[in-house]
C-alpha positions in Angstrom: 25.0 -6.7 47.8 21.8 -6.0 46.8 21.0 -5.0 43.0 18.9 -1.4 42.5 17.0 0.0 39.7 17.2 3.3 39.1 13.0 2.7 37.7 12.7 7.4 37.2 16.0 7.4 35.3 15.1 4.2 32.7 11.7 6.2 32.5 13.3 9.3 31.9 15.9 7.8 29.4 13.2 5.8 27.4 11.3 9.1 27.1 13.7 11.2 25.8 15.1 8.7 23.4 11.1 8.6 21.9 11.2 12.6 22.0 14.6 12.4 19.6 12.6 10.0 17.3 9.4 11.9 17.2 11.0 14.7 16.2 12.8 13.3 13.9 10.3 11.4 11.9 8.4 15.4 12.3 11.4 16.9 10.2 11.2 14.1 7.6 7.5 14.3 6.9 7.8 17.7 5.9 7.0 17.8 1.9 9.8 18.4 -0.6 8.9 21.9 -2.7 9.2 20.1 -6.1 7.4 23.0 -8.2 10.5 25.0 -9.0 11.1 26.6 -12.0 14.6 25.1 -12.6 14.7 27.4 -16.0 13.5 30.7 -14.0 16.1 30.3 -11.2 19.2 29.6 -13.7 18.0 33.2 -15.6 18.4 34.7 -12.2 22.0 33.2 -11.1 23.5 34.8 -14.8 21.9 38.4 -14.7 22.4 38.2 -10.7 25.9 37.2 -10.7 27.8 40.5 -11.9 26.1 43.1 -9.5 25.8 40.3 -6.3 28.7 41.2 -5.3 28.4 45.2 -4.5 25.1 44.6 -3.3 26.5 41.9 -0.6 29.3 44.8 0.3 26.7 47.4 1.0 24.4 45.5 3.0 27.6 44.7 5.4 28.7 48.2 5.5 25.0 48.7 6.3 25.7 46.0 9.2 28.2 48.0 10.6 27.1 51.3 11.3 
């Protein structure tokens, strides 16, 4: 019994694997935002965190309608 290659379906595989990889290595060379105010953002979590909570309920009664 003869041996066959399926030669389209290696092709096909070997490509696809390279398109997982290239995309990959795209969403890892994006740059890392490393500017960020660490101070500025805590000032806004602790006179945000009181009122967050109604605003979040109006926006999903606003979601509703």
């Amino acid at each position: 019994m003869a041996v066959t290659r399926l030669k389209r379906k290696h092709r096909k595989n070997i490509a696809r694997a390279n398109n997982k990889q290239r995309v990959i290595k795209q969403l890892l060379a994006t740059p890392v935002i490393k500017n960020v105010d660490i101070e500025e953002l805590k000032a806004q979590f602790n006179k945000g965190a009181a009122p967050a909570a109604p605003a979040a309920a109006t926006e999903g009664e606003a979601a509703a309608e």
